[in-house]
C-alpha positions, 0 to 999 in steps of 0.5 A, a space after each residue: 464688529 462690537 462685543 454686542 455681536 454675540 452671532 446668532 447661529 451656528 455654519 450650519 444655521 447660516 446656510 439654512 437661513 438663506 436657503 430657506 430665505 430664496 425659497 420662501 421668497 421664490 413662493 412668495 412671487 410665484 404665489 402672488 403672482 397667481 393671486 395678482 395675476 392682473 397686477 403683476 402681469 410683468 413677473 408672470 411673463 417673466 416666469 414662464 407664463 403661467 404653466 412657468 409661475 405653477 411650475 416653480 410654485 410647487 418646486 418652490 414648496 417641495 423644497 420647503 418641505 425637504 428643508 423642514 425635514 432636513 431642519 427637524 432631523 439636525 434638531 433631533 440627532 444634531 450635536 447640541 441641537 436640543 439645548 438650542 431648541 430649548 433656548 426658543 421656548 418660552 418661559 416664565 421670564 418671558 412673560 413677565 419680560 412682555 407685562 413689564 414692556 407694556 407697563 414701560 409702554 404705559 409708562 409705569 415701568 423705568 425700563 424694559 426686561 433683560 429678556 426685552 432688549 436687544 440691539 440697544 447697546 448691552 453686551 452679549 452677558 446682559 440680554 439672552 441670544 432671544 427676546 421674548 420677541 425673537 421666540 415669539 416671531 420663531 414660533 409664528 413663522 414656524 407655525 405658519 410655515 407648517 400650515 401652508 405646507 399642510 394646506 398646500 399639499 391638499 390644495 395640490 391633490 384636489 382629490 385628497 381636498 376632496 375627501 377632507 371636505 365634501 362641499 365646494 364652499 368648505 374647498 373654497 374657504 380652504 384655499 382661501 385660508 391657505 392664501 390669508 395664511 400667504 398674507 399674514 406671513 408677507 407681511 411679517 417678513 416685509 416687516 423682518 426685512 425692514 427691522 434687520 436691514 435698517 437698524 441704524 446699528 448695522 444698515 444695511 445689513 445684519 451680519 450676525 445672520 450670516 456670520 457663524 458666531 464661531 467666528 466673531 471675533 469677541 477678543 477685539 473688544 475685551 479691553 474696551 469700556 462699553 459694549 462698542 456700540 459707540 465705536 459704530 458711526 451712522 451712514 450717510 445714506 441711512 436717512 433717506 434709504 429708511 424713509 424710503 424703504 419704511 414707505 414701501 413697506 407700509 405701502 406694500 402691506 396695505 397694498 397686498 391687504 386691500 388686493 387680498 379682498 378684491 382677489 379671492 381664491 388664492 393660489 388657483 391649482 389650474 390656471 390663473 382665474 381669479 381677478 379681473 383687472 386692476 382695481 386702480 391704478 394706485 393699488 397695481 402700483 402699491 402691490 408691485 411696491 410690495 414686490 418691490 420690498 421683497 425684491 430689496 430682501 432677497 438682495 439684501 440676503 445676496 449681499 449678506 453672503 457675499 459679506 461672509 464670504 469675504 469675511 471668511 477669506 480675510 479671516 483665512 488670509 489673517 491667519 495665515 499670514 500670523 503663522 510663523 515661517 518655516 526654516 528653509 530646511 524644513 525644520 521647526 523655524 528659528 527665533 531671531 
């Protein structure tokens, strides 16, 4: 690890993040599912059917509910939560940050913002903990989240659907809002997972997302010119690992966009209706390709905790074996 790996979130935080990762990811498969029931017949299947693929779509967002609570209460009462949530706000140097990127992109501007950088060599003391970015992609995920819960709820009671919307057109629009809403995220997260697990600094996995920023270990570093981005070598497989997974994305994104016209109606409370058929061939394979990208998230967040706990224990392991012995007789140990 380098200095640049100031840690991005707390033990706690840690936890979160790949709980609420599975469960958005298990949304994400039973949600498609429904929608591209003709596509992905193999993953309904494989759940259960489709009784199984509902059954675990609502489990899925019950638990996103109880993780959102659970998440707006430590914000609220947690120690130092509030300074945290105040961190994600923007601010008035986050919009000069975003004027002077599109000028650098322009070219009328030298260089990006501080509040720009990130991941490009600079220690912790020169770029905040978020870019104007960073915040930008909280706030969406955030926003997004919460619409889907909303809506969701409503889609799951019809008759509390019902009394917000007294026509079978306006019901309809809903339920397809609540889908579009399903594919604008995937595609944000197709996106996260690619940006997080190929960054050529730290493919195939960030660990700063799994590693309590406790525990970086910032004095390895002190005395070393730079900021240790030059001590980080590039993977032998990285080349071909990020043509690869840069085509699945792209692929998958525009695969789940053009399924998204065809099939309507997205998620279906009852049974799994809509369809009818396979549009073609290319198109069933680029949405399993999708599938495919948010299959590599959820094992890249796997392997991301099996990293932190070994960390952990080699961390434990140090520790303990730096501590002094003690005399035999129990006393205070001796210097030889």
């Amino acid at each position: 690890m380098t200095n640049m790996d100031h840690g991005k979130f707390t033990r706690v935080t840690t936890y979160f993040h790949s709980l609420l990762a599975l469960d958005v990811f298990l949304l994400f498969f039973t949600g498609y599912s429904v929608m591209f029931n003709d596509e992905l017949w193999w993953m309904v299947e494989f759940m259960g059917g489709n009784a199984g693929v509902l059954a675990l779509h609502r489990i899925a967002g019950f638990g996103l509910i109880v993780l959102t609570v659970f998440w707006v209460t430590l914000m609220l009462i947690g120690p130092g939560r509030r300074k945290n949530f105040k961190a994600v706000l923007p601010t008035p140097t986050d919009a000069k940050a975003f004027i002077q990127d599109v000028q650098f992109v322009l070219g009328r501007a030298d260089e990006r913002h501080p509040n720009a950088r990130q991941f490009a060599g600079y220690s912790s003391d020169e770029v905040p903990l978020l870019s104007y970015v960073g915040k930008g992609v909280v706030w969406i995920f955030t926003v997004e989240l919460v619409l889907l819960m909303i809506s969701g709820l409503l889609i799951w009671s019809k008759v509390g659907l019902a009394q917000f919307f007294q026509t079978k057109a306006a019901a309809t629009a809903f339920v397809t809002f609540h889908g579009l809403l399903g594919v604008v995220m995937v595609m944000g997260i197709m996106f996260h997972i690619f940006e997080h697990g190929f960054h050529p600094a730290f493919y195939p996995v960030e660990m700063k997302a799994f590693v309590p920023k406790s525990m970086m270990p910032h004095e390895e570093h002190e005395d070393h010119e730079g900021t240790g981005i030059e001590l980080l070598s590039l993977r032998p497989t990285w080349k071909w690992a990020v043509n690869v997974a840069g085509a699945a994305v792209v692929i998958g994104i525009v695969s789940v966009l053009v399924g998204s016209i065809f099939d309507s109606g997205y998620p279906v409370p009852a049974g799994l209706t809509v369809g009818g058929g396979p549009t073609s061939v290319l198109l069933t394979i680029g949405i399993n390709v999708g599938m495919f990208v948010l299959l590599l998230g959820v094992v890249l967040s796997t392997y991301g905790n099996v990293l932190r706990a070994r960390y952990e224990q080699q961390v434990a392991s140090d520790e303990h074996d730096s501590e002094p012995e003690a005399a035999a007789d129990g006393g205070q140990p001796r210097d030889e």
